[in-house]
Steps between C-alpha positions, in 0.01 A plus 500: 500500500217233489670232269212517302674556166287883514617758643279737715436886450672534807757285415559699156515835652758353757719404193415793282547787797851358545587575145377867485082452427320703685172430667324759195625307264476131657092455404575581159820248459305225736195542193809445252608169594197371639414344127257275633309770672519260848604751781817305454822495332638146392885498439472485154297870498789630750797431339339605152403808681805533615746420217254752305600763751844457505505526138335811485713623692814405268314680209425795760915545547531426154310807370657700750835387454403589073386875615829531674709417272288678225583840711103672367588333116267295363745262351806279646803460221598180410840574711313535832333186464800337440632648823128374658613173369865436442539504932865362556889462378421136345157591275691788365812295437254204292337783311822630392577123377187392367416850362126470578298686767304229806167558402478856366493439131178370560394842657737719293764589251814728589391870391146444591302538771182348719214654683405388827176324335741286301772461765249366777369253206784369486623457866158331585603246200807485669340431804249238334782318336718441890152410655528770695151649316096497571473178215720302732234444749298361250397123481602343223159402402423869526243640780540668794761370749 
């Protein structure tokens, strides 16, 4: 690295190769975060870029994870998103207690059920929400990072 605050094309592609880019795809993600249009990525750009791919592929395993479960239905009941949700002894144990469902009465009511459309709505808010979303690399003037 240069220290220059920027990083390089080369420098990029060293970074990017490591985590699975491959050169026929590099020129198109170096165009991505290059905002500025400079032949150079400042750190800002790259971890945007970055963070922006990582989420995408959450959403990716998300979807798949929906078809999976969905077994060729279009529709998940609201029991198997419970399961999605509800994930150990202690959640089930304070839903038993409290009576109320973490989250899912937002999304849906016992007897009903949600298409994926709906159900990745939902975990994107979800995502959003923990700042673990796109709107999380926002400033908080607004702009581009």
């Amino acid at each position: 690295p240069s220290c220059s605050g920027s990083l390089t094309p080369q420098e990029c592609y060293d970074v990017l190769s490591s985590r699975g880019v491959r050169s026929q795809q590099f020129d198109l993600a170096f165009r991505g975060m290059d905002l500025a249009g400079r032949g150079q990525v400042s750190y800002t750009e790259f971890v945007a870029a970055c963070v922006s791919w990582e989420y995408s592929q959450i959403v990716n395993h998300i979807q798949r994870a929906f078809w999976m479960m969905a077994r060729g239905r279009e529709k998940l009941t609201y029991d198997e998103v419970r399961g999605i949700m509800v994930t150990d002894l202690q959640a089930t144990i304070d839903h038993r207690q409290s009576n109320c469902d973490p989250g899912i009465s937002q999304l849906l009511q016992p007897g009903e059920e949600v298409d994926q459309d709906r159900w990745m709505a939902f975990v994107v808010e979800q995502l959003d929400t923990a700042g673990l979303g796109p709107s999380s690399l926002a400033p908080a003037g607004g702009g581009t990072p």
